[in-house]
N, CA, C and O atoms as a Maestro MAE file, in Angstrom:
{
 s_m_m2io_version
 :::
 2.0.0
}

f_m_ct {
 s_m_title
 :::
 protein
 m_atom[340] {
  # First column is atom index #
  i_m_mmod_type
  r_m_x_coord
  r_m_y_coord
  r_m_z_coord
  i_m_residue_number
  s_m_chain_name
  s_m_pdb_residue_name
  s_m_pdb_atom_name
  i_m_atomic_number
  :::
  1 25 130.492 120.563 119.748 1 A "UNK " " N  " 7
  2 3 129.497 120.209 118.753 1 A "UNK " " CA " 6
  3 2 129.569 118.703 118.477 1 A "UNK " " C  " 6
  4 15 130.617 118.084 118.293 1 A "UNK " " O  " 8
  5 25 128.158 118.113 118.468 2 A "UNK " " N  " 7
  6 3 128.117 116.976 118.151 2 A "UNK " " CA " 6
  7 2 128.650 116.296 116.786 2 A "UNK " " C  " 6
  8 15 128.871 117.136 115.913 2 A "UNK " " O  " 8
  9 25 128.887 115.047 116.434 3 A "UNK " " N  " 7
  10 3 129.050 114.619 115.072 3 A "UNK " " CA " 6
  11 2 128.170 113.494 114.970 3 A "UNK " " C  " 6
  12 15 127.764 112.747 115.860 3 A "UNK " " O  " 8
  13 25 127.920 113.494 113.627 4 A "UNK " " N  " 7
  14 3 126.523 112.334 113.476 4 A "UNK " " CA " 6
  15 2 126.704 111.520 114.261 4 A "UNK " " C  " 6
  16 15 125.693 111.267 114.917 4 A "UNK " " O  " 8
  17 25 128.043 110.655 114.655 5 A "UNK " " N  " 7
  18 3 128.115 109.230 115.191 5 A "UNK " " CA " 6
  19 2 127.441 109.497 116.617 5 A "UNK " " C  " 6
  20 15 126.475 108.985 117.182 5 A "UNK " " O  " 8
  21 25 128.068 110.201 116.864 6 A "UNK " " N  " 7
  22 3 127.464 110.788 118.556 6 A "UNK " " CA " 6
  23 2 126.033 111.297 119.171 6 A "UNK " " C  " 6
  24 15 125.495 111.244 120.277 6 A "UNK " " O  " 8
  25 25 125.626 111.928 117.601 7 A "UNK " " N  " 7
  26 3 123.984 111.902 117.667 7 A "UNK " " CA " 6
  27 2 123.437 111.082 117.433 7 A "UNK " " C  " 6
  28 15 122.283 111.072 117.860 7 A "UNK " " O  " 8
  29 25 123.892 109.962 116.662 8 A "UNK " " N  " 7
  30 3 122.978 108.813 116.776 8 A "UNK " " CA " 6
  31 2 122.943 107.973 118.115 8 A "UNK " " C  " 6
  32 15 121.924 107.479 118.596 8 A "UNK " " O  " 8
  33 25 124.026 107.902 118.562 9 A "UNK " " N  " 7
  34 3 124.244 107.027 119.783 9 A "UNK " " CA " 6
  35 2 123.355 107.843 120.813 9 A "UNK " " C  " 6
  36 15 122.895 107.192 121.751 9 A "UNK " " O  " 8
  37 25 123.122 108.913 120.757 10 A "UNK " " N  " 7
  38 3 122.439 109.698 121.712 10 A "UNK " " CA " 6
  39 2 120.998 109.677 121.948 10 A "UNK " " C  " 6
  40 15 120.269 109.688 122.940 10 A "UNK " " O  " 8
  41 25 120.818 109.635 120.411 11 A "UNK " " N  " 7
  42 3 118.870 109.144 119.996 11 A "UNK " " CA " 6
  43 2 119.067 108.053 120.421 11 A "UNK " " C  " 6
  44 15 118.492 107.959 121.505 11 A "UNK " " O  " 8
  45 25 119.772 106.803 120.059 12 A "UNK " " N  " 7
  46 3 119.258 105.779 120.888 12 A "UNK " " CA " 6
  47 2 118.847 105.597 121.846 12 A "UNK " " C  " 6
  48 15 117.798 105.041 122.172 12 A "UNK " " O  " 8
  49 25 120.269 106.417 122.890 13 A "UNK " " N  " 7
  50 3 120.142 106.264 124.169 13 A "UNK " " CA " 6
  51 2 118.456 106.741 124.547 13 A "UNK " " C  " 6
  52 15 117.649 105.879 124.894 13 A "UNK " " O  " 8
  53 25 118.052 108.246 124.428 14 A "UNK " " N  " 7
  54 3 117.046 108.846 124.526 14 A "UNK " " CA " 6
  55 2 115.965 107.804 124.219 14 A "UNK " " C  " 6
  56 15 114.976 108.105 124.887 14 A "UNK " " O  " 8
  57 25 115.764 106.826 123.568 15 A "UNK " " N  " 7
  58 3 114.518 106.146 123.581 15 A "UNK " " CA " 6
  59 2 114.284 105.358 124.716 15 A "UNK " " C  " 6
  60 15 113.137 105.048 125.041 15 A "UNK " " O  " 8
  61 25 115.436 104.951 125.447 16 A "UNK " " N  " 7
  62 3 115.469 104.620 126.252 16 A "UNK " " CA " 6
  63 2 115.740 105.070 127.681 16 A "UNK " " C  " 6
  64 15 115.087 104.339 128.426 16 A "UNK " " O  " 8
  65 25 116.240 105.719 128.177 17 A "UNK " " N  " 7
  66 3 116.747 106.727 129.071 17 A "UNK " " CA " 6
  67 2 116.575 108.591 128.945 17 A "UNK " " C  " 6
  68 15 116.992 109.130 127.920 17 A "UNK " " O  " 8
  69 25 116.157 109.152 129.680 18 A "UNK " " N  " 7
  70 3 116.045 110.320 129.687 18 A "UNK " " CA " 6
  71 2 118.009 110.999 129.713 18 A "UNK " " C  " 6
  72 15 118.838 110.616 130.539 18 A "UNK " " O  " 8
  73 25 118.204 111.722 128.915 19 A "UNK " " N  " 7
  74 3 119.433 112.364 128.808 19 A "UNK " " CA " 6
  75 2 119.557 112.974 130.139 19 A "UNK " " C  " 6
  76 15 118.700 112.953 131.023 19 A "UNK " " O  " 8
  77 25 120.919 113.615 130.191 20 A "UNK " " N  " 7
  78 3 121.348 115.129 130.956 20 A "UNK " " CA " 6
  79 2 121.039 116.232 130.088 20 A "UNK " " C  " 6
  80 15 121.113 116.129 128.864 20 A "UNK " " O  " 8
  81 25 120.691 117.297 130.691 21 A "UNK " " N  " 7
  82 3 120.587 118.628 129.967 21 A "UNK " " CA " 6
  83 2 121.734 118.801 128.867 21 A "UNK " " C  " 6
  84 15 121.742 119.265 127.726 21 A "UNK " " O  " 8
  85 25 122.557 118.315 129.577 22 A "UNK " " N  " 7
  86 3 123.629 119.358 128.430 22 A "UNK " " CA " 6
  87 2 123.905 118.425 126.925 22 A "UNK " " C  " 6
  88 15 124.294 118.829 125.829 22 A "UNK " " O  " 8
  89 25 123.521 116.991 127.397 23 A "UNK " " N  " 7
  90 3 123.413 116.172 125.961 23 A "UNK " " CA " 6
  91 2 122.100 116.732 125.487 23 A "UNK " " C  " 6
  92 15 122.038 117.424 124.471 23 A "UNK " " O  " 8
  93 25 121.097 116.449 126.188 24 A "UNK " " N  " 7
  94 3 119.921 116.769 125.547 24 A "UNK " " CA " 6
  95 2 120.139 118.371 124.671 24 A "UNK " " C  " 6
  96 15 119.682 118.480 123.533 24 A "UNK " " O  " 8
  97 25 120.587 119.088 125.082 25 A "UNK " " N  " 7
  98 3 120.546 120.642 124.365 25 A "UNK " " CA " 6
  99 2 121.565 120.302 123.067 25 A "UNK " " C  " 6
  100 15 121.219 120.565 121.915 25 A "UNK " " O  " 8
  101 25 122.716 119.756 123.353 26 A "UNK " " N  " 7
  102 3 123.738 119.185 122.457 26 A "UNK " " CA " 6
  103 2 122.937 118.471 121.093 26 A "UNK " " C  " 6
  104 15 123.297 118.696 119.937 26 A "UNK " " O  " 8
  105 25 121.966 117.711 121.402 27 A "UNK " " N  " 7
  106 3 121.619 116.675 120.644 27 A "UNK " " CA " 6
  107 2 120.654 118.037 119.720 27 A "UNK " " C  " 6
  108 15 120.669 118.387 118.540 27 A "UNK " " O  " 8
  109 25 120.079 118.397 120.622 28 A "UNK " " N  " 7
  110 3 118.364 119.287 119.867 28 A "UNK " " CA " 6
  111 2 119.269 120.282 118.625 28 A "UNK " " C  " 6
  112 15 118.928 120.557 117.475 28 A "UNK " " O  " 8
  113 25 120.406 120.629 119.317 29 A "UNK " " N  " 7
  114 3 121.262 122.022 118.530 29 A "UNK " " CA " 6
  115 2 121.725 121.018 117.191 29 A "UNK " " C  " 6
  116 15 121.342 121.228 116.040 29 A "UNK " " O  " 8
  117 25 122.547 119.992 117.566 30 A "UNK " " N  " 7
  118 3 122.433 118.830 116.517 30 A "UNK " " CA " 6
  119 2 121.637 118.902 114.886 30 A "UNK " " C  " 6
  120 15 121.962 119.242 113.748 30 A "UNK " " O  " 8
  121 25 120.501 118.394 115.536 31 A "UNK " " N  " 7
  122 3 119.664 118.234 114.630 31 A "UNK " " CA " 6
  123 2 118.586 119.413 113.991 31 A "UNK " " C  " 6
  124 15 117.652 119.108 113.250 31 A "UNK " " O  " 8
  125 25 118.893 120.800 114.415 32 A "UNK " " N  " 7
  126 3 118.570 122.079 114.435 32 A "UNK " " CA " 6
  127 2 119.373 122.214 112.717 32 A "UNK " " C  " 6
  128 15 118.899 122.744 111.712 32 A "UNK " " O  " 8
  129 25 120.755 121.498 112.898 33 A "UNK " " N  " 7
  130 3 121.388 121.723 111.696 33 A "UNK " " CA " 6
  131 2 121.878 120.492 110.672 33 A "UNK " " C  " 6
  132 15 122.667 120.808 109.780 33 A "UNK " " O  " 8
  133 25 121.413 119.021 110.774 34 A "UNK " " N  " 7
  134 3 121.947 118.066 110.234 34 A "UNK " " CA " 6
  135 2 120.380 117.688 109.806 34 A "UNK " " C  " 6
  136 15 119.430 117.591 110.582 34 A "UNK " " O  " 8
  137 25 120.373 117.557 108.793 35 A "UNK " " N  " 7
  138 3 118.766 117.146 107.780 35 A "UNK " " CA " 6
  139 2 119.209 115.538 107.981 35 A "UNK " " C  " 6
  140 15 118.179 114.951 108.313 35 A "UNK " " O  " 8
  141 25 119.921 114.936 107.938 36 A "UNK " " N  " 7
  142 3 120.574 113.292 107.712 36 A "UNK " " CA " 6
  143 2 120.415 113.200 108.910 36 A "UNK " " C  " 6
  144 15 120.307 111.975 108.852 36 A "UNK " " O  " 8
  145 25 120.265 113.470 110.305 37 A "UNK " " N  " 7
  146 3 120.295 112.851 111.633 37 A "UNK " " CA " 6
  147 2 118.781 113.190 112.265 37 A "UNK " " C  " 6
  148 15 118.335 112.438 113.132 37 A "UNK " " O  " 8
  149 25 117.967 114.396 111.784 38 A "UNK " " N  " 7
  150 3 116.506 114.956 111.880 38 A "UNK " " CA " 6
  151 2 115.715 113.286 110.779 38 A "UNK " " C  " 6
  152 15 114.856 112.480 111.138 38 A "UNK " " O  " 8
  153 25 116.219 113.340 109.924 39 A "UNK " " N  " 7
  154 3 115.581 112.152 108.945 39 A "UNK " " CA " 6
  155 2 115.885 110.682 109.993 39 A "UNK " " C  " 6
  156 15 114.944 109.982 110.368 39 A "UNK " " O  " 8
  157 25 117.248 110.398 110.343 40 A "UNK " " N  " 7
  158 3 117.010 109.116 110.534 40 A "UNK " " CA " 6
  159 2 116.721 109.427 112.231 40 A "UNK " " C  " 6
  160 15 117.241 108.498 112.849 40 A "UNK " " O  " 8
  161 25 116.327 110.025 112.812 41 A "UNK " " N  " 7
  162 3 115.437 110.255 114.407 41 A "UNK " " CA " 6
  163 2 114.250 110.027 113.802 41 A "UNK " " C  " 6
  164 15 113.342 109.486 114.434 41 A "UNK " " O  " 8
  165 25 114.074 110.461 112.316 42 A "UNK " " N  " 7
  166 3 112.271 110.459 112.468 42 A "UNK " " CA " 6
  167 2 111.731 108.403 112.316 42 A "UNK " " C  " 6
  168 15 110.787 107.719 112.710 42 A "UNK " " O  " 8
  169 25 113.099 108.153 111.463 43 A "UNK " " N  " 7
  170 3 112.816 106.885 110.935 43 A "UNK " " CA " 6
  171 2 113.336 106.013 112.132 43 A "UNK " " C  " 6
  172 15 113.162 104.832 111.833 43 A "UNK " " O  " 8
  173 25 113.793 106.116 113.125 44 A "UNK " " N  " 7
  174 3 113.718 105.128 113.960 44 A "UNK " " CA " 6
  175 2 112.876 105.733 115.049 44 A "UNK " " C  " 6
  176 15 112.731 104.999 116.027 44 A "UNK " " O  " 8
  177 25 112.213 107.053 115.106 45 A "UNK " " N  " 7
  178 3 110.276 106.661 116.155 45 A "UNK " " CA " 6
  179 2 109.672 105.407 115.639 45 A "UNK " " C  " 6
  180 15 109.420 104.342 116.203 45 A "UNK " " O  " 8
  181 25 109.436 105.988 113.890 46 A "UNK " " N  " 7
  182 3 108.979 105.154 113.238 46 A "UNK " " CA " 6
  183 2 109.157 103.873 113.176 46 A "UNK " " C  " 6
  184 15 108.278 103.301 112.530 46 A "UNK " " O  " 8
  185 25 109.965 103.211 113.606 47 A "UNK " " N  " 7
  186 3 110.691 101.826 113.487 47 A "UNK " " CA " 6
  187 2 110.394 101.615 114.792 47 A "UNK " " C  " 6
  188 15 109.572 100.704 114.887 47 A "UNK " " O  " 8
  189 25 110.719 102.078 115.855 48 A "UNK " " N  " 7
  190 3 110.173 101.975 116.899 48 A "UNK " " CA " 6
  191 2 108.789 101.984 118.139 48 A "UNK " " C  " 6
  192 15 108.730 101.652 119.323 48 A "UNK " " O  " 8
  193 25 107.789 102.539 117.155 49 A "UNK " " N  " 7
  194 3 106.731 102.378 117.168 49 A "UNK " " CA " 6
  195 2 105.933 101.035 116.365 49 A "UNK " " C  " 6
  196 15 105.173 100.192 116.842 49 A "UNK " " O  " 8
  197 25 106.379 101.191 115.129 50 A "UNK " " N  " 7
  198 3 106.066 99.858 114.557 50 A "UNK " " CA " 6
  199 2 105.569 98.724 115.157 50 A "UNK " " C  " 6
  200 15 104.471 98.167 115.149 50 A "UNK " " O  " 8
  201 25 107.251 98.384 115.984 51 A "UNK " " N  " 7
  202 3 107.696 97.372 116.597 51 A "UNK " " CA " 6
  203 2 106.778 97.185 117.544 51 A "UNK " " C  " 6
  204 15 105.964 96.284 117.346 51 A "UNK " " O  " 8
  205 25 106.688 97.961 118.758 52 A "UNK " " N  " 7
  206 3 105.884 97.886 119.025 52 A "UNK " " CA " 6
  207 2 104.164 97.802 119.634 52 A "UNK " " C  " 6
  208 15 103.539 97.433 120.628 52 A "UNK " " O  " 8
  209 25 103.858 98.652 117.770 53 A "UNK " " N  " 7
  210 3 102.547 97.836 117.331 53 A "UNK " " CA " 6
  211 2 102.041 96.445 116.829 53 A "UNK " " C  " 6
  212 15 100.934 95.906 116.859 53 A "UNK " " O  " 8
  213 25 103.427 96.016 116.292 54 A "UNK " " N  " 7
  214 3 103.437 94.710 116.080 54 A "UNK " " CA " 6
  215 2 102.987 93.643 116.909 54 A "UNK " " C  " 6
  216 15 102.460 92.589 116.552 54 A "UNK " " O  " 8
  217 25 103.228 93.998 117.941 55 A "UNK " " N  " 7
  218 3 102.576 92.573 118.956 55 A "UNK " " CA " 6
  219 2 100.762 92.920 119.017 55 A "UNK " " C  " 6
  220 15 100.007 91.972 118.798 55 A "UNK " " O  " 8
  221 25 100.252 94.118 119.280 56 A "UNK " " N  " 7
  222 3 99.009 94.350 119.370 56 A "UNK " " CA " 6
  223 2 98.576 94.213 118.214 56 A "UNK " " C  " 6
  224 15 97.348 94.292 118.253 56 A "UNK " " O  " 8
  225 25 98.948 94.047 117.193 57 A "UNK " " N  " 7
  226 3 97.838 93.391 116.098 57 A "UNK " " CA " 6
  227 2 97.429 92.173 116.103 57 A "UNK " " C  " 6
  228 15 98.268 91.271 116.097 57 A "UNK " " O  " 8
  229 25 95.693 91.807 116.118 58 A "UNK " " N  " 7
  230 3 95.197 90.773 115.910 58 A "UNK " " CA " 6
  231 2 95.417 89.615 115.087 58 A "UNK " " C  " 6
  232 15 95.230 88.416 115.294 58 A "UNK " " O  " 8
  233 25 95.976 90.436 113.839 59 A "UNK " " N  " 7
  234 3 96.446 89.526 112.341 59 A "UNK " " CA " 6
  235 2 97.730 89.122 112.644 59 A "UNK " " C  " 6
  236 15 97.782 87.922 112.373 59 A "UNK " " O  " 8
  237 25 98.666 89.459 113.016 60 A "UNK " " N  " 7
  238 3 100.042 89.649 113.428 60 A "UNK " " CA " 6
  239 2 100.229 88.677 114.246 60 A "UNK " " C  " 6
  240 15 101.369 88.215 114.187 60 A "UNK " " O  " 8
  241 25 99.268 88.004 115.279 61 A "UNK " " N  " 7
  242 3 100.117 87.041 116.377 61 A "UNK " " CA " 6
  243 2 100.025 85.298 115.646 61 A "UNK " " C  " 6
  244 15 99.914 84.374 116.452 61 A "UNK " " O  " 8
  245 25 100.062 85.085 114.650 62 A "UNK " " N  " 7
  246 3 100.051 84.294 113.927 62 A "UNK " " CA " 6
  247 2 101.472 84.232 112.965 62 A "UNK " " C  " 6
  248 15 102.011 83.241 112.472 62 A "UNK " " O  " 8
  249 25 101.857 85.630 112.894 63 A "UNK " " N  " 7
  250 3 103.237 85.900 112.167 63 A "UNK " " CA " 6
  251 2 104.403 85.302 113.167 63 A "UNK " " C  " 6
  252 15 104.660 85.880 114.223 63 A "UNK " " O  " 8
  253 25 104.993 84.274 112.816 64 A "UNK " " N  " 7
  254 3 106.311 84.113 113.544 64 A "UNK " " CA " 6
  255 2 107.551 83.509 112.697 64 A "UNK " " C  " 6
  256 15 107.295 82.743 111.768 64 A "UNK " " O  " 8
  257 25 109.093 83.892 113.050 65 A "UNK " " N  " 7
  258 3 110.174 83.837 112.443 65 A "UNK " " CA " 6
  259 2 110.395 82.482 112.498 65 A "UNK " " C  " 6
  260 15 109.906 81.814 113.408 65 A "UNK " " O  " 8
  261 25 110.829 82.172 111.946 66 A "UNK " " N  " 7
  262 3 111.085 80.531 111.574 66 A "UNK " " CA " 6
  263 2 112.573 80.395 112.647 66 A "UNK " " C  " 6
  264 15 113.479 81.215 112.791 66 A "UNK " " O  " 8
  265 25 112.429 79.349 113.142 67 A "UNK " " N  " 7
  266 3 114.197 78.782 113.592 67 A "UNK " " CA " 6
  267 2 115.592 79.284 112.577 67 A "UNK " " C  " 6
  268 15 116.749 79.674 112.734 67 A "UNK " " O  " 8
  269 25 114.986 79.096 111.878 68 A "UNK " " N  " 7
  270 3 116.828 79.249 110.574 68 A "UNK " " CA " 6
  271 2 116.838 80.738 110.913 68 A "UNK " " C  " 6
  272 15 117.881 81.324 111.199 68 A "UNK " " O  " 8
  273 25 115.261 81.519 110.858 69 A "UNK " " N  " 7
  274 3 115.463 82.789 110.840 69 A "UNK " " CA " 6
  275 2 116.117 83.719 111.759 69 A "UNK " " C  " 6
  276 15 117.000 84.532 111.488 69 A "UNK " " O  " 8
  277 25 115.418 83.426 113.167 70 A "UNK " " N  " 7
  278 3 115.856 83.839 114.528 70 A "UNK " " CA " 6
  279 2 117.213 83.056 114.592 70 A "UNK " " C  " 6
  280 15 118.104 83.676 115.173 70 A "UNK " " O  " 8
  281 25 117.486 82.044 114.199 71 A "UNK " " N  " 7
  282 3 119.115 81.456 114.413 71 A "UNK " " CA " 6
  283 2 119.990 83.008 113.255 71 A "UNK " " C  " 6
  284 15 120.980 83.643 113.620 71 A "UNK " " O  " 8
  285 25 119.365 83.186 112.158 72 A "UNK " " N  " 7
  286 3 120.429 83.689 111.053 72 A "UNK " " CA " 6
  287 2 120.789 85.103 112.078 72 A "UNK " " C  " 6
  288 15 121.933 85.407 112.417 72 A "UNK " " O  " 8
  289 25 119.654 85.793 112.433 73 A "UNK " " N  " 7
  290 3 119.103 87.049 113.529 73 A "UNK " " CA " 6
  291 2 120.315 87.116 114.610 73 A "UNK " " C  " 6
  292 15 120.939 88.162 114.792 73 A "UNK " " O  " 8
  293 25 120.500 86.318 115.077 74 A "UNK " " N  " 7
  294 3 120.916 85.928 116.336 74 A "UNK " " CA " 6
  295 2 122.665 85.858 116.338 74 A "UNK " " C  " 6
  296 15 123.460 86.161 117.229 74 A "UNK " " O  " 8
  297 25 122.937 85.213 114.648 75 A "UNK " " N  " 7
  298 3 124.441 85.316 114.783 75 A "UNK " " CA " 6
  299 2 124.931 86.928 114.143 75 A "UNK " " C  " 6
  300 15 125.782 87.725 114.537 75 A "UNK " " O  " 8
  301 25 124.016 86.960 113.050 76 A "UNK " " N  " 7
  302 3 124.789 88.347 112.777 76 A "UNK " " CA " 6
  303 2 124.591 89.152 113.920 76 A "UNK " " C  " 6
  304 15 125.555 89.889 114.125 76 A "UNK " " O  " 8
  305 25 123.552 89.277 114.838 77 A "UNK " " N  " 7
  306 3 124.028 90.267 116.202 77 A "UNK " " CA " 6
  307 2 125.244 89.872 116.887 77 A "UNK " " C  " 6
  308 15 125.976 90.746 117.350 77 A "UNK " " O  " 8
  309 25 125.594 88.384 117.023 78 A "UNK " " N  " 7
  310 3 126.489 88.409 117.928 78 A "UNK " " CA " 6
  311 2 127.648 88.798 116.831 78 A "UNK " " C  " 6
  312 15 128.494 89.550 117.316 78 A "UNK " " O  " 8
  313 25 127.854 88.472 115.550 79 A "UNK " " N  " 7
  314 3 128.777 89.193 114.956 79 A "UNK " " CA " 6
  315 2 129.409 90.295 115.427 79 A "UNK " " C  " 6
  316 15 130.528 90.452 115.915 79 A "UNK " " O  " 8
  317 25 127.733 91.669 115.007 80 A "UNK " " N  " 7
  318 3 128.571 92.720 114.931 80 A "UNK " " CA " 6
  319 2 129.211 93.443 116.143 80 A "UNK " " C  " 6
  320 15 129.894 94.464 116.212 80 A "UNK " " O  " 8
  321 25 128.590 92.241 117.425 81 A "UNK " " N  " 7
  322 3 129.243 92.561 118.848 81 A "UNK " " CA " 6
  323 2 130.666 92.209 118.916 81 A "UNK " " C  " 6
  324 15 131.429 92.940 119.548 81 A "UNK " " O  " 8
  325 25 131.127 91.071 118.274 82 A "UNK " " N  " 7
  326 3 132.159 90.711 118.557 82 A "UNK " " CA " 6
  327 2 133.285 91.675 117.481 82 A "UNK " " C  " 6
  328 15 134.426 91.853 117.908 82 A "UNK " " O  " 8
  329 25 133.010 92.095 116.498 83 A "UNK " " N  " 7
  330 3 133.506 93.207 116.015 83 A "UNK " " CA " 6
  331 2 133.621 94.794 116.596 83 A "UNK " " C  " 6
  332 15 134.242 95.746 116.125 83 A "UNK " " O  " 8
  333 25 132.963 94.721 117.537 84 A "UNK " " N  " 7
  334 3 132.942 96.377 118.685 84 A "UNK " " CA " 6
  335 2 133.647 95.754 119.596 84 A "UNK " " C  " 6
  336 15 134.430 96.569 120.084 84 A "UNK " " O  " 8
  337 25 133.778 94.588 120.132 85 A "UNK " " N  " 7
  338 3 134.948 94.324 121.345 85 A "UNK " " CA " 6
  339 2 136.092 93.914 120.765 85 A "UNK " " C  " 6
  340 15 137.080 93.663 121.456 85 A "UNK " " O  " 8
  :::
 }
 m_bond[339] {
  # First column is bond index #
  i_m_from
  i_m_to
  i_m_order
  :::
  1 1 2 1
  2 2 3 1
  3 3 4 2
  4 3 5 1
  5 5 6 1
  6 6 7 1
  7 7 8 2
  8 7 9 1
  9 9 10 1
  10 10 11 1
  11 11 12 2
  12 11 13 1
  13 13 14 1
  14 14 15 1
  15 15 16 2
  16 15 17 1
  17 17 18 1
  18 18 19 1
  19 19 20 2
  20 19 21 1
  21 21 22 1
  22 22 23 1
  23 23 24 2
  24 23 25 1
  25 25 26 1
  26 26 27 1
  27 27 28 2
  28 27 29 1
  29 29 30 1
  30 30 31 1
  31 31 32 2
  32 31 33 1
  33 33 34 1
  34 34 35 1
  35 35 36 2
  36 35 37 1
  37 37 38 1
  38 38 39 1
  39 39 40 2
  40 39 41 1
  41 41 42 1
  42 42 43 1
  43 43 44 2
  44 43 45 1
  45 45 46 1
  46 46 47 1
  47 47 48 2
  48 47 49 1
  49 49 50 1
  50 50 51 1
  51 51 52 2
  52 51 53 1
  53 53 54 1
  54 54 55 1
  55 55 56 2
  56 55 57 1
  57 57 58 1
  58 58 59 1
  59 59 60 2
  60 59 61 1
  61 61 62 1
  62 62 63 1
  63 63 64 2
  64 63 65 1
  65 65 66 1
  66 66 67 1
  67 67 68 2
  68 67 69 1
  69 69 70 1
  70 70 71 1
  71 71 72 2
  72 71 73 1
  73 73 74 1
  74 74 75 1
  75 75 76 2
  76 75 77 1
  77 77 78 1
  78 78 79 1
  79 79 80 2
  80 79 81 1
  81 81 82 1
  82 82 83 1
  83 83 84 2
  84 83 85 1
  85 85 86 1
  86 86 87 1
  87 87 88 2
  88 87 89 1
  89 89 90 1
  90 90 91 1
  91 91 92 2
  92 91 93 1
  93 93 94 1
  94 94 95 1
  95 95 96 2
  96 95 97 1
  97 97 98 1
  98 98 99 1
  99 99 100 2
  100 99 101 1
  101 101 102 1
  102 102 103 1
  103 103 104 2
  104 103 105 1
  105 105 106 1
  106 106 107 1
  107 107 108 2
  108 107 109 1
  109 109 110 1
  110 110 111 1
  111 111 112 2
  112 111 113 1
  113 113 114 1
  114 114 115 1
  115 115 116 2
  116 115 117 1
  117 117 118 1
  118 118 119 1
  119 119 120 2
  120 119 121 1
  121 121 122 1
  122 122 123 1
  123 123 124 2
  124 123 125 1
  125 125 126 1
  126 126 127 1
  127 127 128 2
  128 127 129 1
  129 129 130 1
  130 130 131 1
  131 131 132 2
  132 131 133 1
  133 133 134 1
  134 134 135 1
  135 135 136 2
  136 135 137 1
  137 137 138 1
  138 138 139 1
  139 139 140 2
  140 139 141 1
  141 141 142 1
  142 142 143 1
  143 143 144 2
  144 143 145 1
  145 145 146 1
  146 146 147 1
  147 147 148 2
  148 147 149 1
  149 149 150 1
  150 150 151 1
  151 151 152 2
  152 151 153 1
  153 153 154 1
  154 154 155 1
  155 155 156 2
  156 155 157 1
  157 157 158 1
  158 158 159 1
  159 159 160 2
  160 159 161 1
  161 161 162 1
  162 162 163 1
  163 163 164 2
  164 163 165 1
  165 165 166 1
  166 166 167 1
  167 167 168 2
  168 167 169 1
  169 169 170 1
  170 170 171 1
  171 171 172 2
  172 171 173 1
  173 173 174 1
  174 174 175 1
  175 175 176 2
  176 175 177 1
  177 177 178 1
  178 178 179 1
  179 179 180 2
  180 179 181 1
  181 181 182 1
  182 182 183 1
  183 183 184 2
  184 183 185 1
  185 185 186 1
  186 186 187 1
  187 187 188 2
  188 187 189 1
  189 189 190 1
  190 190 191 1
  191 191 192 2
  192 191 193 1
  193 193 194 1
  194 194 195 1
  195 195 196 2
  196 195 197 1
  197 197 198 1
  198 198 199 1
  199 199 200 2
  200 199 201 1
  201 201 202 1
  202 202 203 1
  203 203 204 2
  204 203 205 1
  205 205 206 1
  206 206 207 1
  207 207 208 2
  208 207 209 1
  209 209 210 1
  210 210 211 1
  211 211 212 2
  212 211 213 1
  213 213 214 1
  214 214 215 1
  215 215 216 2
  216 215 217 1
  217 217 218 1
  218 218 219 1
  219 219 220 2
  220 219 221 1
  221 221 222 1
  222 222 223 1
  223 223 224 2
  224 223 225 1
  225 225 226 1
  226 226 227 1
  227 227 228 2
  228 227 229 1
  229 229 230 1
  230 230 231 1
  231 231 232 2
  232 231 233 1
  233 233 234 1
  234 234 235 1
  235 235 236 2
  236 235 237 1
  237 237 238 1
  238 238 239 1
  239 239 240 2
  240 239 241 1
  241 241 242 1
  242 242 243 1
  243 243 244 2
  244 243 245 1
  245 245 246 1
  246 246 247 1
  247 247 248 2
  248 247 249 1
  249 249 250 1
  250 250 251 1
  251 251 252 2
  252 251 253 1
  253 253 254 1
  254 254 255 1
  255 255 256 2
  256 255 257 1
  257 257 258 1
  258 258 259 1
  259 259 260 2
  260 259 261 1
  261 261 262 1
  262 262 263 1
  263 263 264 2
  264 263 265 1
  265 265 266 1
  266 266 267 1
  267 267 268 2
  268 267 269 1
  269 269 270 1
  270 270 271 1
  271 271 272 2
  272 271 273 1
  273 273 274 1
  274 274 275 1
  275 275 276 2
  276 275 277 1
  277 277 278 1
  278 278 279 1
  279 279 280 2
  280 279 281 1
  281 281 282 1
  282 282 283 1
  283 283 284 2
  284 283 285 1
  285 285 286 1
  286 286 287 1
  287 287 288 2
  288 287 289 1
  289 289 290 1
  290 290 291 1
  291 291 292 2
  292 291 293 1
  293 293 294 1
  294 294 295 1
  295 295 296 2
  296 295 297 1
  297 297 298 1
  298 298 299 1
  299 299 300 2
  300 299 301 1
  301 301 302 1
  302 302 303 1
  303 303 304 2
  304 303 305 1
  305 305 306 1
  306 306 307 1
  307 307 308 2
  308 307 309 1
  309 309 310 1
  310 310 311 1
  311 311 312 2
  312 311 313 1
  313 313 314 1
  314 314 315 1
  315 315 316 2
  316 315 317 1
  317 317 318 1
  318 318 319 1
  319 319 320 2
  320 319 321 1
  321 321 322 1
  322 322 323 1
  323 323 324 2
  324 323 325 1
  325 325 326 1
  326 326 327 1
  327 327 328 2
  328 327 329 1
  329 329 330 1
  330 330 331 1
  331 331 332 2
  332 331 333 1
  333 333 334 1
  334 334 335 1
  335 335 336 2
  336 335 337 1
  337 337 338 1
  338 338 339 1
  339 339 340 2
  :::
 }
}
C-alpha cells in the first residue's frame, strides 16, 4: 500500500510519463481511499492546466516576471535541490 509521499511522487510522475500497471493500480487503489491525495491530484490538473493556458491567452503575453523575480524563482529551486542531494 501506497503512502501519501509515494502517491504524490507518482501523480507527478503520471503527468508526465505513462506508469506501469502495477503503480498505476497502486496509485488508483490509493486515492479510492485518501480524500487529501484525490484533493491535491485534482489541484495540480488544475495547476497544470492553468499553466498551460497561460501562454494562449491574448491578455497574458504582455504579463512577464521581472529579473529580481525569475532570479528570487530560480534560487529557491536551486535551494530546495540542494537540500534533496
Amino acid at each position: 500500500m501506497l503512502n501519501c509521499k509515494q502517491a504524490s511522487a507518482l501523480m507527478s510522475r503520471a503527468m508526465d510519463e505513462k506508469l506501469p500497471f502495477g503503480k498505476r493500480m497502486a496509485l488508483k487503489l490509493h486515492l479510492f481511499i485518501c480524500d487529501g491525495c484525490t484533493n491535491f491530484s485534482s489541484q495540480t490538473f488544475l495547476l497544470r492546466k492553468a499553466a498551460r493556458s497561460f501562454g494562449k491567452c491574448r491578455h497574458c503575453k504582455d504579463l512577464r516576471l521581472s529579473d529580481e523575480a525569475r532570479q528570487r524563482i530560480f534560487r529557491a529551486l536551486k535551494d530546495v535541490q540542494a537540500r534533496k542531494d
